[in-house]
C-alpha positions in Angstrom: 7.8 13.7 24.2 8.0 15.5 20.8 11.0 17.7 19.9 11.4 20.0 17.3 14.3 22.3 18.2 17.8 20.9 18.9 17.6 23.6 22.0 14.8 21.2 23.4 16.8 18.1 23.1 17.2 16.8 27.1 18.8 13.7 26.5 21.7 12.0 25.1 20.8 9.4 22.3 23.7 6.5 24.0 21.7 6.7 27.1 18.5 6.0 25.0 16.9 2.1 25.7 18.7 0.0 23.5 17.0 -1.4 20.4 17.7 -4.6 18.6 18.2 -4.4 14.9 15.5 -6.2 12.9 16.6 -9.5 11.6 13.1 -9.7 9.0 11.8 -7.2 6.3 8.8 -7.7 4.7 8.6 -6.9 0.9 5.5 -6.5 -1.5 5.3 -8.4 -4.7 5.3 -5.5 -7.7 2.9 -7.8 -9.7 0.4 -5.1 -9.9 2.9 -2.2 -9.7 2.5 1.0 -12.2 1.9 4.4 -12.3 -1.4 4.8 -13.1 -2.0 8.7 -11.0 0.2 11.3 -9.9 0.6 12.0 -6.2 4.5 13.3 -5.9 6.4 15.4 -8.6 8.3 12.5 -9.9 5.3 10.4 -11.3 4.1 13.3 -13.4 6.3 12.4 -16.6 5.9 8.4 -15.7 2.4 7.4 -15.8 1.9 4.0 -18.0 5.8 3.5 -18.2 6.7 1.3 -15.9 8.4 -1.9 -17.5 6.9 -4.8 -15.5 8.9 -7.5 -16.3 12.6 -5.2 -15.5 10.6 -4.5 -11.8 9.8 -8.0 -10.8 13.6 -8.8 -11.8 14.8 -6.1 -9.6 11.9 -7.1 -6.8 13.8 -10.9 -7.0 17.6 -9.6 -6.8 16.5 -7.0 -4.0 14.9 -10.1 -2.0 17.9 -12.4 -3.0 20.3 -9.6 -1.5 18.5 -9.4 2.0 18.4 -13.2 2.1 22.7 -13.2 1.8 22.5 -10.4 4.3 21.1 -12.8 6.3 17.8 -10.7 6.9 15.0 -12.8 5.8 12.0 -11.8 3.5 8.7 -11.8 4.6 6.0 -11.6 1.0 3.0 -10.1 1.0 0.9 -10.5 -2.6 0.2 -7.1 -4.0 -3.3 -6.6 -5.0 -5.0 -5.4 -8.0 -6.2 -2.2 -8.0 -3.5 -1.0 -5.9 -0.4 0.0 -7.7 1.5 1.3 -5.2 1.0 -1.2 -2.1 4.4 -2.4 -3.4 6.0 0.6 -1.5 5.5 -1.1 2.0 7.0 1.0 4.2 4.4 3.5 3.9 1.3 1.5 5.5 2.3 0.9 8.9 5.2 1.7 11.6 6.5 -1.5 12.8 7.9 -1.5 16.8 9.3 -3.1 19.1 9.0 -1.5 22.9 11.6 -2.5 25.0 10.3 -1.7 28.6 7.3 -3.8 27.3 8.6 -6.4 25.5 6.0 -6.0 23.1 5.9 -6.1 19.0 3.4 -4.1 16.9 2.8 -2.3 14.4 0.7 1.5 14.5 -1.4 1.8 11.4 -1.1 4.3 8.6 -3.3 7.3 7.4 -2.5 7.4 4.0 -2.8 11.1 2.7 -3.9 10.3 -1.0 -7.2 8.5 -1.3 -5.7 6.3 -4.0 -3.7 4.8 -1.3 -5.7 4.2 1.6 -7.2 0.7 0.6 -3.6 -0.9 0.8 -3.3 -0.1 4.8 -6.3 -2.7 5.4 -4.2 -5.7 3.8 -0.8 -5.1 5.9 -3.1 -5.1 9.2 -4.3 -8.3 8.1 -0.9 -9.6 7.3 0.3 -8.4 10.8 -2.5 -9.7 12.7 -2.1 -13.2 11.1 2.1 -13.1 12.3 1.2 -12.1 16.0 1.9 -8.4 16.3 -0.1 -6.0 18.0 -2.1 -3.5 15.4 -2.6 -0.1 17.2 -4.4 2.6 15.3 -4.2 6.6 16.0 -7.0 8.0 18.0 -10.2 8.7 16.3 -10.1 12.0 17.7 -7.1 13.0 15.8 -7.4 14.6 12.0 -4.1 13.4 11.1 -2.7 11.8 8.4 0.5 9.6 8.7 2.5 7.2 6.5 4.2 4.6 8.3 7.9 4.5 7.6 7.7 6.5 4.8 7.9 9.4 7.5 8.6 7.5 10.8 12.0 6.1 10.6 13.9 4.2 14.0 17.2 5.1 15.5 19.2 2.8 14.6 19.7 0.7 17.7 18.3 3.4 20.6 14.9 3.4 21.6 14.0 6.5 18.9 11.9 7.7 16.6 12.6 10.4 13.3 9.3 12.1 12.1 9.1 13.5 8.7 5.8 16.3 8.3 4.9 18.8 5.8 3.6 16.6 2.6 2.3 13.6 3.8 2.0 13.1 7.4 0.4 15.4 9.7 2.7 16.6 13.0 -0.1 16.4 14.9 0.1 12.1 14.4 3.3 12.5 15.9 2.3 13.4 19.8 -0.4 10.3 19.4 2.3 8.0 18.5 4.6 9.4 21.1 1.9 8.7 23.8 1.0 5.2 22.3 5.0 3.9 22.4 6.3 5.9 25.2 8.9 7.0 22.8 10.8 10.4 22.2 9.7 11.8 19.1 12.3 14.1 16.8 10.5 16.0 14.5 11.6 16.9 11.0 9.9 20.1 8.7 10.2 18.3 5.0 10.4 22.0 2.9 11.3 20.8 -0.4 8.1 18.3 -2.7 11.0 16.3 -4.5 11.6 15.1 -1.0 8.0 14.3 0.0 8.6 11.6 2.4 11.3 11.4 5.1 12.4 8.0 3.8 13.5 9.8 0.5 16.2 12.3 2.0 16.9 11.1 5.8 18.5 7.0 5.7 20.3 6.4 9.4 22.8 3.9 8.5 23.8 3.2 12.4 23.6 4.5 15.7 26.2 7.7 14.6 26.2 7.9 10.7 23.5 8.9 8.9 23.0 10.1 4.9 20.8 12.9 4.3 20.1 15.2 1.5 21.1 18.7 3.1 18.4 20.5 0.6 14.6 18.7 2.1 15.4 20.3 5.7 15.5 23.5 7.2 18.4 24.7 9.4 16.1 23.6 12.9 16.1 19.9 11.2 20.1 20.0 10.6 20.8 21.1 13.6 18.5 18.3 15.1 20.6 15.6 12.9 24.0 17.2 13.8 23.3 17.5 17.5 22.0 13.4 17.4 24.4 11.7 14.8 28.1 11.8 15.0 28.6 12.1 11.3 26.1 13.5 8.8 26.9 12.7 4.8 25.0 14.6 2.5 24.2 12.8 -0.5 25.2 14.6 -3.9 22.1 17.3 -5.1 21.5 15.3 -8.4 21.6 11.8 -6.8 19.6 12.6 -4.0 17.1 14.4 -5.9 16.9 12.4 -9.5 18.1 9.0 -8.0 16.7 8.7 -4.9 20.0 8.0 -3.2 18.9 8.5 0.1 16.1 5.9 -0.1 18.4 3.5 0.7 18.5 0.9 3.6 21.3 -0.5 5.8 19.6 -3.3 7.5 22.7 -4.5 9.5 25.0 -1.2 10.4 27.4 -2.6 7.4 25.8 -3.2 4.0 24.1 -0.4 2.2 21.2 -1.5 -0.4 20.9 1.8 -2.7 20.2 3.2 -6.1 22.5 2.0 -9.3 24.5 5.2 -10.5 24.6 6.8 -6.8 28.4 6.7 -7.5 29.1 10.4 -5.9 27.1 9.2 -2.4 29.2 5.8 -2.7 32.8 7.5 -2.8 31.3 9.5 0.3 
């Protein structure tokens, strides 16, 4: 089922299957990391900037910090020729499908042709640890970009779809059908916000950080009917810092952006 009105909403998310936290996250080695093209607004003042050796020293601390979290790293090698295959949320939707029991992963689309050499290596990777690779029906013109767009309830059987830049709504019914799973839909209306990953990050099962100006008034209403508190990350921060492209990987610790002071005190 696919829902894109809070009118339509006929369930309650607590009575929704419940869903184990992940205890693993995989991370991409930025070894070949740069911008090289421009495929969102905020690359187009950045190409041939990046400073490789500040990015692997970031990549280490961010994979140190999980590993105290106690949420261990998985590596994948980044390949050459593929700048942005360190962004690894955007090749595949992991799963786990609880009346199943079963793990997996559903394959990306990417939208840019730039990108769409990356997907073949995380299938790989996923194959080789035991999950189950699904891929949309051929049938269906859609593009789609993993978790980039599709983004879990924090512990409910749930998923959050972002549409409008990069992945099609269309994918969303296919994915629904594949995973049994309720699908809420959210219209992305604003390019600084081109994936759902940088303005929607669900911190638990009630709290959730947003930035108000990337939705319509349908998709608030959707995130205020389903979330007991909504915190709306500062315009700047959100917008120039990517504050919402942050990660809570255990309902308690928030990994985000250096400087996101205003979203912080929130």
């Amino acid at each position: 089922m696919v829902y894109t009105s809070a009118r339509d909403l006929d369930f309650q998310v607590s009575d929704l299957s419940p869903l184990p936290r992940p205890h693993r996250v995989l991370l991409t080695t930025p070894t070949h990391f740069d911008v090289e093209y421009v495929i969102n607004p905020h690359m187009s003042e950045n190409v041939g900037t990046v400073m490789k050796d500040v990015a692997f020293q970031q990549w280490k601390a961010l994979r140190a910090t999980y590993t105290a979290l106690d949420v261990s790293p998985s590596v994948l090698n980044g390949k050459s020729g593929l700048p942005d295959m360190v962004f690894c949320a955007n090749q595949t939707l992991p799963f786990y499908q609880p009346d199943a029991d079963r793990r997996g992963v559903v394959l990306s689309r990417m939208h840019a042709d730039e990108r769409s050499d990356e997907v073949p290596y995380y299938a790989d990777f996923f194959e080789d640890q035991g999950y189950e690779v699904e891929r949309l029906p051929d049938d269906i013109d859609a593009s789609f970009e993993g978790m980039g767009d599709a983004i879990w309830h924090p512990s409910r059987y749930l998923l959050w779809g972002g549409y409008g830049f990069r992945t099609s709504p269309d994918a969303y019914q296919a994915i629904s059908d594949l995973l049994n799973v309720r699908v809420v839909l959210l219209e992305l209306t604003d390019a600084d916000y081109y994936h759902l990953d940088t303005c929607f990050c669900p911190l638990d099962e009630d709290h959730v950080l947003i930035a108000d100006d990337a939705l319509n008034d349908e998709g608030r209403a959707l995130i205020e009917t389903c979330f007991d508190t909504v915190i709306e990350a500062p315009d700047n921060e959100a917008r120039h810092q990517f504050a919402c492209n942050a990660h809570c990987p255990d309902g308690k610790h928030v990994l985000i952006q250096e400087g996101c002071e205003g979203t912080t005190e929130r």
